[in-house]
N, C-alpha and C positions, 0 to 999 in steps of 0.2 A: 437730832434736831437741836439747834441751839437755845438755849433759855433764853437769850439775852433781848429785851425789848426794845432797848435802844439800837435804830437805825439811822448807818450804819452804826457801830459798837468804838467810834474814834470821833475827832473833833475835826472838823472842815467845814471851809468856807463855803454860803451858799451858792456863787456861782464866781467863775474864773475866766475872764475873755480871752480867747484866743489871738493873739496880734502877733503872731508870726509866723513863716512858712511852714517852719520846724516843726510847730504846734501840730498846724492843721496836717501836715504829712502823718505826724506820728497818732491821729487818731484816725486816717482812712485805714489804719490796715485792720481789716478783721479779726485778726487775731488779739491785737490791741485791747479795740474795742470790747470783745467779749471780754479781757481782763477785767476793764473801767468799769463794764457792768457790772461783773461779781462783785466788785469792790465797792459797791451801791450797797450790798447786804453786810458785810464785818469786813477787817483788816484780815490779811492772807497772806502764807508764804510764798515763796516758789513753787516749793513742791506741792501744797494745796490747792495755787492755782493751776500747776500742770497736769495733777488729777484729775482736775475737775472740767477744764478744754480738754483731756487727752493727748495733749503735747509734750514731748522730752520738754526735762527739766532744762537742760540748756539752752533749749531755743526761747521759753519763756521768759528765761533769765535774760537773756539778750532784748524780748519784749518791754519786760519792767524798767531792762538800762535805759530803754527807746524814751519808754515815757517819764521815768525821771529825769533822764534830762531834760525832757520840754517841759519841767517844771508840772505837770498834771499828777503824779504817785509822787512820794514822800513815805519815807520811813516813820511810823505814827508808834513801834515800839518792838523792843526785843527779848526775848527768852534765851537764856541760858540754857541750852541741850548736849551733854556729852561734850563740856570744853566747848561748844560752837554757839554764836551769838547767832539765834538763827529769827530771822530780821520780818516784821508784819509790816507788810506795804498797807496804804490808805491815798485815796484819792484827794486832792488837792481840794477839791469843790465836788458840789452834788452836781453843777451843771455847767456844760461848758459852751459858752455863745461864742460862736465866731463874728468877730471883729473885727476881720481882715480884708478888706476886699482884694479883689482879684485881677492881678492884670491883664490887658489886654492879650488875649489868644488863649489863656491859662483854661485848661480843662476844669472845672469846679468839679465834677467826680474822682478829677486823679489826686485830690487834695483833701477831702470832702465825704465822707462815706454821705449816700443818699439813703436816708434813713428810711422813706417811705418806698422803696425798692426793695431794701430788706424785709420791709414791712412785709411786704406782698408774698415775697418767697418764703417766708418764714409760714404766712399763715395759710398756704397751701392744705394742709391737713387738717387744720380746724374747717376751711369751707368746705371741705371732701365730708367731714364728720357732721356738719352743721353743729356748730359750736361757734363758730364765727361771729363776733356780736361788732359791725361796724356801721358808718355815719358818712354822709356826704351831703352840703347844702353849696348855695351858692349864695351870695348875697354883692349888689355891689354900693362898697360905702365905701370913704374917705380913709387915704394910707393911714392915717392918724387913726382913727376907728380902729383898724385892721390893728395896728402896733399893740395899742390897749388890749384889744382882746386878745391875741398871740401872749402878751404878758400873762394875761390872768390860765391861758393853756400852759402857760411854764410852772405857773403854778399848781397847777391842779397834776401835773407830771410827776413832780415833788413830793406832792401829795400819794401820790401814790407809789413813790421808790421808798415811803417810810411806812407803808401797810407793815402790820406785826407778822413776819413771816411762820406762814405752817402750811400744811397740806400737802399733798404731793407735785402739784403742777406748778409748775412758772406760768405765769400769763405774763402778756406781751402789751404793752399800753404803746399804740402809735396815734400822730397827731402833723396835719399838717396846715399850714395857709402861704396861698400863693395864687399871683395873679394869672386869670384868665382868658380866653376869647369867648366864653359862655354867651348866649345869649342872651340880651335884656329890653324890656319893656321901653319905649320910650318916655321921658315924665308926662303924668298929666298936664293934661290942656284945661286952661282954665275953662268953668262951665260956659261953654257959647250958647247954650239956652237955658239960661236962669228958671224961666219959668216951665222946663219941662220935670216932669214927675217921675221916679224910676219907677217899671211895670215888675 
């Protein structure tokens, strides 16, 4: 278990917008992704992080090239091991917004991991165990409302990628907003009889 209570244990920026293809290519691949995550708790080598996915060192290594060159990993320090400079990747930003939109016909999954799909599949075993602790409301208010509050969910995400890690489990924090066909109320009608009383 690591002592260290700073999360992660490197310095980065809090959030990196994504504005190009390259980018958002290089964070749909799931294997990617798992990396960025570990990389939420301390700086990692190669072969830390291919222990810890269970993937040969060289395909990972080929991972971390993917996403240092979209500029998301960087080199954040090195140790000296037996003559080898052996190199701790660190994530760019704690979060990364996509900023890019999408042309016409372009798949947004083949570019895109859908986070709340993973979501589901992932938490398979927690709803089987009842352990599952999830939320769904509707509300319909002003895009501008909606941005606001998805802001302050970015926040509270954050908030909890810097929990002091210990225990034995990882929990999984998902979060989503997005427009609906839900159905709603129409607005009230101003009172057409003033002078009635509610029973």
């Amino acid at each position: 278990m690591s002592i260290n209570t700073r999360i992660p244990d490197y310095d980065l920026a809090d959030r990196f917008d994504l504005t190009t293809r390259a980018q958002l290519r290089a964070i749909a691949d799931p294997t990617r992704d798992a990396i960025l995550d570990l990389l939420l708790d301390r700086a990692a080598t190669v072969s830390e992080l291919a222990g810890a996915i269970g993937r040969p060192k060289s395909t990972v290594a080929h991972h971390v090239g993917v996403l240092a060159d979209a500029g998301l990993l960087r080199v954040v320090r090195t140790r000296r091991v037996r003559a080898i400079d052996e190199r701790y990747y660190g994530r760019t930003a704690r979060t990364f917004m996509v900023a890019v939109a999408n042309r016409p016909g372009d798949d947004p999954l083949a570019v895109h991991a859908h986070a709340l799909s993973v979501a589901a599949a992932e938490s398979i075993a927690a709803h089987e165990a009842d352990t599952l602790r999830t939320i769904l409301r509707h509300a319909r208010i002003p895009g501008r409302a909606a941005g606001e509050f998805w802001d302050r969910v970015v926040a509270l995400s954050q908030e909890f990628a810097q929990l002091p890690r210990s225990g034995d489990t990882v929990h999984a924090f998902a979060a989503g907003l997005y427009p609906t066909d839900h159905p709603t109320l129409p607005d009230p009608d101003p009172d057409p009889h003033p002078d009635a009383t509610d029973r």
